[in-house]
N, C-alpha and C positions, 0 to 999 in steps of 0.2 A: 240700834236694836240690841247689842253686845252688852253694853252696858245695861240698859235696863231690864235684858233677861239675869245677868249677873247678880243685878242687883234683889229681884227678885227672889231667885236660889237663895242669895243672902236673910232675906226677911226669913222665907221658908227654913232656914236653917235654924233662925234664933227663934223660930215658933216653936220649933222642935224643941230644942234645946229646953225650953219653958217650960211646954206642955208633955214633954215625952216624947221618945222616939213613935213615928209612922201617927202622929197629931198632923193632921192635915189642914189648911186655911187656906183663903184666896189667895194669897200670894204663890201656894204651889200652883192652885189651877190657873193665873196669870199665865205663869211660867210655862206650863202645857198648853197652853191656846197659843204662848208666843211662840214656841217650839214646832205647833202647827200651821201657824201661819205663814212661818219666815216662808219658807219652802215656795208658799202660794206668791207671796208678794215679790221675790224675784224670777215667780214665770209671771209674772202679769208686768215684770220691768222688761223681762227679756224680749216678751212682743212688744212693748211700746217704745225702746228707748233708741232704734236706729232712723236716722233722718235721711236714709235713702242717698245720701250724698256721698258719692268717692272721692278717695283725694285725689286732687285736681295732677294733669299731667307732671311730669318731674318727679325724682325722689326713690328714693328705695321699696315708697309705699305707694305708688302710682298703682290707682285704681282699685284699693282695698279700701275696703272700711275700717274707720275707728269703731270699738266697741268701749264704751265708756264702763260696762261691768266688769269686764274682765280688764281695762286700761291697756288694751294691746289693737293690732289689727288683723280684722278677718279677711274675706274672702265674701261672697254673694252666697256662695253656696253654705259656709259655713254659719251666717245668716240665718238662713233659709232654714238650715239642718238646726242649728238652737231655735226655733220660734217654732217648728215642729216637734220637738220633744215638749219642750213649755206645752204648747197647748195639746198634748197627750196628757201631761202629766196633768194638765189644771182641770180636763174633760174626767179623770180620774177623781179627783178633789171633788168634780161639782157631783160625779155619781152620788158619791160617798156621803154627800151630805143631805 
């Protein structure tokens, strides 16, 4: 995503450059739909991406979950408490649109 918003800004930049400063072209409105998106596509990761499964007994991490967005481990509740911001925030997005 990083890169192709990057890359993006990059086009929009040498459009400018050509055309004159505040020359707008799809590349910048790219960049502003990616810009809106990101946001939407990691609360729709945040609800989908936990498998319910703790780690198994033993360990420093007994009985936490992996969360693979942030690569560390939570807790159920802290779970619970990210997929309820997420879906505030995505219930905000669908308003809006």
């Amino acid at each position: 995503m990083s890169s192709l918003l990057t890359r993006c800004d990059e086009a929009a930049r040498g459009h400018e450059a050509t055309h004159g400063p505040g020359a707008r072209c799809l590349f910048h409105d790219l960049a502003d739909e990616l810009r809106r998106l990101y946001p939407i596509e990691q609360d729709v990761r945040a609800l989908l991406t936990y498998s319910g499964k703790a780690v198994p007994d033993g360990g420093a991490f007994q009985g936490r979950y992996y969360d693979p967005i942030e690569h560390s481990y939570t807790t159920l509740e802290g779970i619970t408490t990210r997929r309820l911001e997420a879906g505030k925030r995505l219930m905000a997005a669908v308003k809006e649109a």
